[in-house]
N, C-alpha and C positions, 0 to 999 in steps of 0.2 A: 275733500269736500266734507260735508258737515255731516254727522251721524245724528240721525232723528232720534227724537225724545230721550230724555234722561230720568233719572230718579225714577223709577216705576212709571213711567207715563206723565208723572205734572210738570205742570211748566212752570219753570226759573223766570225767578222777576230778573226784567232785562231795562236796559235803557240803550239808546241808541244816540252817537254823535254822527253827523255828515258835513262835510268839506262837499258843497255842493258846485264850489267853483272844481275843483278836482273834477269831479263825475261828467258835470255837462261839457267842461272842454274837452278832456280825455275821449269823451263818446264822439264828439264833434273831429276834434281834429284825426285821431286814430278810425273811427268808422263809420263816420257819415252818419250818425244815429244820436237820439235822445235819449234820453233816460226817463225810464218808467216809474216815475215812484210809487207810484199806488200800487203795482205788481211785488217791488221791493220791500212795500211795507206789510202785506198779505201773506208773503216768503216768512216774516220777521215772528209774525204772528202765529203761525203753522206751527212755532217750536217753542216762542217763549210768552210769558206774560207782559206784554212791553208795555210798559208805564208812561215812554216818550217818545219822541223822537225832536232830536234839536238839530235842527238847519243850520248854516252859519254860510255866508258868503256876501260878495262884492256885487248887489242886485241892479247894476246898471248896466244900462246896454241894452243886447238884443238877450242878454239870461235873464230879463227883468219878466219877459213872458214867461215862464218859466213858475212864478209866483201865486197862479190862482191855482195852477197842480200839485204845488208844495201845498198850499192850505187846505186840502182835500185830505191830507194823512196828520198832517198836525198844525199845530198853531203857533209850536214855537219856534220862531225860523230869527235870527239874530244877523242882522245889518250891520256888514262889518265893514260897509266902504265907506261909511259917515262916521267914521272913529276916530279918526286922523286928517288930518288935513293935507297930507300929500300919502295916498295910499299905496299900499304893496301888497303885494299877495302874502307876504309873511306873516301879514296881520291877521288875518285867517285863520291860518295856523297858528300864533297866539292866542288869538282868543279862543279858538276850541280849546287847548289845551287848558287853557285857566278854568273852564266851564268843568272842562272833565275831572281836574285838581277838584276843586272846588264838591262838585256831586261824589265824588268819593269820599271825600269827608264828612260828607252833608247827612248821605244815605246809605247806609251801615249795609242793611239790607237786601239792596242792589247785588243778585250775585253773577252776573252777565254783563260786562259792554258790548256792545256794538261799534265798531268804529269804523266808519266810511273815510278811508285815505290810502293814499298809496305813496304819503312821505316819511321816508324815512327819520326823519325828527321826531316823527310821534314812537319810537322805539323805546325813549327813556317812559315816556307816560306809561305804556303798555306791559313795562317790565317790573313798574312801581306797581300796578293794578294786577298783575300777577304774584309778584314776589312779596313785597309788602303787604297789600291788601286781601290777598288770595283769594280773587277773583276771577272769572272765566274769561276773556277775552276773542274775539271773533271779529276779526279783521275785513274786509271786503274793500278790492280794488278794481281799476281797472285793468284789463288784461295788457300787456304792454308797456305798462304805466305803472310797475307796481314794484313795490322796492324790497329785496329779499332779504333784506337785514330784518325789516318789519317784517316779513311774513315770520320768519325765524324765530322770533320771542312772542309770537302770538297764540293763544292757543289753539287758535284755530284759525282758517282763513277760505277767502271764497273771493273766484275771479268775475267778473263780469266785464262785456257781455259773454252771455253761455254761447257757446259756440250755435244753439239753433237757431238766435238771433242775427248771426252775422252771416248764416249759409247761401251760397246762391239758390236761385230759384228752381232751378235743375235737381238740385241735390233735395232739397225740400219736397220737390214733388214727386222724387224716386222712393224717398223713404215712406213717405206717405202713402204710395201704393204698394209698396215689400208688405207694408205691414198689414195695407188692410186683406192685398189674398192672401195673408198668411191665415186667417179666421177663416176663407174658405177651400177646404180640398178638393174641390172641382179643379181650381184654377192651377195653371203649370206657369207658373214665371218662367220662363226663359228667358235665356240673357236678351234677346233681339226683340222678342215676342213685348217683354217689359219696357226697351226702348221705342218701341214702337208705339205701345199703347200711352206712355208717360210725354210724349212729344204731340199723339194727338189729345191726347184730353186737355194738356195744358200750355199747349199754341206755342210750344218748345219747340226753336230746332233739334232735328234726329242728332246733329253731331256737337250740339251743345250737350245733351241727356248722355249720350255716349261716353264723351270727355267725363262728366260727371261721374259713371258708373262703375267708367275702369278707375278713377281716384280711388272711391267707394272702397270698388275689390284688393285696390292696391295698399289700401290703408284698415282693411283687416274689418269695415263695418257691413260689408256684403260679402257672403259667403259662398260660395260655387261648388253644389254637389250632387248629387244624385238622387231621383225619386222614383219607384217604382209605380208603374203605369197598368202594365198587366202580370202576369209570373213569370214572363221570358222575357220583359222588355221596362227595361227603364231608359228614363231620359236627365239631362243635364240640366240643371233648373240653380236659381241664385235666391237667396233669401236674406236676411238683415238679422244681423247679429243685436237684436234688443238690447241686452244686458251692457255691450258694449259701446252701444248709441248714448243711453240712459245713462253710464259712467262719467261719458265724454261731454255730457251736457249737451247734443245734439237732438233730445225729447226732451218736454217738458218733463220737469220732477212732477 
């Protein structure tokens, strides 16, 4: 994942390219979800100076909605299904790629790409913008969907979605309580005590929250250990490995 700030704290002029027919189908067909851009572009911003952001995609159809929340982060969004007269998705990826050619020679400056793909094609682009132009590169795909040859010559890379976007509802509302008794020491989590309470607050079944819990414990994000209670007496209690949650992109950054 991406290590925040560089150079003493300022931020890198950056630009960003997106293959926006990639993202919205990928999110569609692999998780039933849409893509956020204005989250994406606030992410973008948190770490560089972004100068752009250029769209590019086949805006017909049902991605054609799609279009007034693209214009909300930028303006430059480039219409690739009226290029040709019998289109392909290849085209797409042509013409980002001539866009990014093109900006890298344009703008010296620039020392960040952004690239939203997860085709393997864009590996020569990414290799020319490292090796030739020595420049920072920062890849972003979908999870799934995402081709390891490119991640490999990138200098960086980031999957989306983060895994707290795609959690069931069970797992969301367990962590959501781990963490907030964790700010108070009155309260004793206990394994049963916390199924209990996470099924009535949020209209869960007990053996839906259960299922959830023991994944949890089995995949090392909840913890099961001991707290003492009075000076002869402790009790068995489960808490949330934060650090490990926040790694695995299960909290928000």
């Amino acid at each position: 994942m991406f290590s925040f700030w560089r150079r003493g704290g300022d931020k890198e002029r950056a630009i960003a390219f997106v293959d926006y027919e990639y993202w919205y189908y990928s999110y569609q067909n692999l998780y039933h979800l849409k893509p956020d851009p204005e989250a994406w572009r606030a992410e973008l911003e948190k770490r560089w100076h972004l100068q752009d952001i250029l769209v590019f995609g086949n805006f017909s159809g049902a991605i054609s909605e799609e279009l007034p929340r693209l214009r909300r982060i930028t303006n430059t969004i480039i219409e690739t299904g009226n290029t040709f007269n019998h289109y392909k998705k290849d085209m797409t990826d042509f013409i980002m790629l001539d866009y990014i050619y093109q900006y890298a020679a344009e703008h010296p400056k620039i020392g960040t790409y952004v690239i939203f793909t997860g085709d393997g094609h864009f590996q020569t682009v990414v290799k020319y913008l490292t090796q030739k132009r020595r420049k920072d590169v920062a890849v972003y795909g979908v999870r799934n969907s995402f081709s390891a040859h490119l991640q490999a010559v990138a200098t960086e890379t980031a999957e989306l979605p983060r895994k707290v976007e795609t959690m069931d509802r069970a797992t969301k509302a367990l962590i959501e309580n781990l963490l907030s008794v964790a700010e108070d020491p009155s309260i004793i989590p206990t394994f049963l005590g916390t199924i209990n309470t996470v099924s009535r607050r949020n209209s869960i079944p007990r053996g839906e929250v259960k299922k959830a819990l023991l994944k949890m414990i089995g995949d090392g994000y909840v913890l099961r250990t001991t707290r003492a209670v009075e000076p002869t007496r402790t009790v068995k209690i489960i808490e949330a490995d934060r650090d490990r949650l926040l790694r695995d992109g299960m909290l928000p950054a």
